[in-house]
N, C-alpha and C positions, 0 to 999 in steps of 0.2 A: 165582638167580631166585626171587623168592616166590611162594606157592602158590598155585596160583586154587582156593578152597576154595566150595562148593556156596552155601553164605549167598551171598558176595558177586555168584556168578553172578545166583544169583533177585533179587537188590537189586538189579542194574544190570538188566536183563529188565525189573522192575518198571515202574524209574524210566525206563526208555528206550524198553518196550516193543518192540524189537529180539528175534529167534530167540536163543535159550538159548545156542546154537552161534556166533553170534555174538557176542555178552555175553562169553562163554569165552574165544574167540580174542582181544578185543580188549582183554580186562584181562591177557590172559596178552603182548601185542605191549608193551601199556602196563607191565608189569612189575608190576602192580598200583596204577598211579598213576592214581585215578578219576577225575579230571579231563581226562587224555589218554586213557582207555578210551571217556568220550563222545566226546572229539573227536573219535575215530578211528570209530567208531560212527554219529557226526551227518556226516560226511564222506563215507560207506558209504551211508547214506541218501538223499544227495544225488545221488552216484552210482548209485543205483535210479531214483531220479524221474526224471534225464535219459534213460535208456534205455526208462523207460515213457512218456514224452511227447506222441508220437505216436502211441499206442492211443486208439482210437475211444472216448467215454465217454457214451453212449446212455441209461444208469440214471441215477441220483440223488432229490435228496432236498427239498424246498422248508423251509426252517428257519424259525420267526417267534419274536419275543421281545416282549413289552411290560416296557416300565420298572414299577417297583413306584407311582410315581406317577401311571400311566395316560397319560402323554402323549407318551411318545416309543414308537415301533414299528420293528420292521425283518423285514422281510422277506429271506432269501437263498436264492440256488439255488447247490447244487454237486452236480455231475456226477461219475460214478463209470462204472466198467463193468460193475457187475453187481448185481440185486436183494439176490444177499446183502450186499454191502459197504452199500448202502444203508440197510439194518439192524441191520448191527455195531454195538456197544455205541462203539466210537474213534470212527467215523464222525459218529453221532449228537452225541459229544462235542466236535468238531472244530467240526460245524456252531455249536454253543452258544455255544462262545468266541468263534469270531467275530462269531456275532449281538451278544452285549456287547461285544466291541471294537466294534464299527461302531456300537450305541448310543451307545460312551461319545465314539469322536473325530469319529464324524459326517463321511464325507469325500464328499467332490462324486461325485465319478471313480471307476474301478477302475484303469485302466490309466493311463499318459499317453498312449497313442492314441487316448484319452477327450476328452481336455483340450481344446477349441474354439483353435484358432490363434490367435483373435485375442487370445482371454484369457493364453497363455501370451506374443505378442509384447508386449501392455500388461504384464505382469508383468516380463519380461527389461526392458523400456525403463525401466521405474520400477526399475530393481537395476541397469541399467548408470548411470543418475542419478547413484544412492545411491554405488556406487561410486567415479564420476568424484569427485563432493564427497568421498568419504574417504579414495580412495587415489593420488589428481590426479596424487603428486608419484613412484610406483611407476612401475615401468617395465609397459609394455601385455600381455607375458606373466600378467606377475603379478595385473593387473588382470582379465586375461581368467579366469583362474583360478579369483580371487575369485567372479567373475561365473557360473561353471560350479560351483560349492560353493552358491553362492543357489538358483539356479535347481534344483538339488538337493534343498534342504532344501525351496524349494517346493512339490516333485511330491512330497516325502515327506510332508507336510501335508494335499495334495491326492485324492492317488490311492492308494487300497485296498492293493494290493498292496506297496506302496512304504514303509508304515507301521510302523515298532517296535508288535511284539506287545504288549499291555499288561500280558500276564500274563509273559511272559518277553524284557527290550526286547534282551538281545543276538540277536534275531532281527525279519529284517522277517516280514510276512505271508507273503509269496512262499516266503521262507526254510523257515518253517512250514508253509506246504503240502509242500513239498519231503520236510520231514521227515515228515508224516504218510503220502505217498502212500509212501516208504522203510517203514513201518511197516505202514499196510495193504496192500500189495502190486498195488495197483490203480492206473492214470493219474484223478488227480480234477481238478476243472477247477470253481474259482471264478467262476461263470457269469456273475451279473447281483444287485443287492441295491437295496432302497430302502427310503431311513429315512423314519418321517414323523415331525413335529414340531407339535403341537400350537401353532397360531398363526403357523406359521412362511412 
């Protein structure tokens, strides 16, 4: 087995913001293979988020960003459990990036419990269409399929949560929360955001 020697602990700690003790164990499971020490690490975090879920999150933070061009704005809330998470240095940073993602892809929605009914059935009936014209001659499994892949990439265009991070896209946002609240130790909750758009 290869060594987990102090350097590589602090680099992955750094890079993953993960307990030192954690960092340890997971390059030492991984055999020193750094790519399987995050996965094992981003997996571990995920499994924190779900068991903090359902903690009350009564603190937070209101985030704003303007575009350097003066015309696009965003405002977000995320919610925390406690004034000091509120003011942790991640916390602050967390809010940041998503205030730039949301400048940059600008999405309607946060959830798709967002989405208005009737927009997503005019949506689904313009892609069962499209379908029928491209895949006529498929059998209606496979059609259907199609049709649950559209309607996916949809709501991933559409709603907040649902979106490839911009700064790291093998993660959605959701995903990234997951790992942030694994990180900061607290349940946080992507409350509510609105972008404005000069003219729009």
């Amino acid at each position: 087995m290869t060594k987990v020697d102090a350097k590589m602990v602090s680099k992955l700690r750094k890079e993953s913001g993960a307990p030192m003790m954690d960092c340890k164990r997971a390059l030492e499971e991984a055999n020193c293979d750094w790519d399987k020490a995050n996965d094992i690490l981003r997996k571990k975090g995920l499994k924190t988020a779900d068991s903090k879920a359902g903690r009350e999150a009564s603190e937070g933070r209101v985030f704003s960003y303007i575009h350097s061009d003066n015309k696009t704005g965003v405002l977000l809330e995320i919610d925390c459990e406690t004034d000091f998470v509120a003011r942790n240095e991640d916390f602050v940073a967390f809010g940041h990036d998503l205030c730039l993602h949301l400048a940059f892809t600008k999405p309607p929605y946060l959830v798709r419990a967002d989405v208005p009914a009737a927009v997503v059935e005019k949506e689904r009936n313009y892609q069962m269409e499209k379908v029928s014209e491209q895949m006529g001659d498929k059998p209606e499994e496979i059609q259907e399929k199609a049709l649950e892949g559209r309607m996916d990439k949809f709501f991933e265009d559409q709603c907040f949560l649902e979106q490839k991070f911009i700064k790291e896209d093998k993660l959605t946002i959701e995903q990234y929360l997951k790992q942030q609240i694994g990180k900061i130790g607290e349940n946080l909750i992507i409350k509510r955001f609105q972008i404005f758009v000069v003219g729009a």
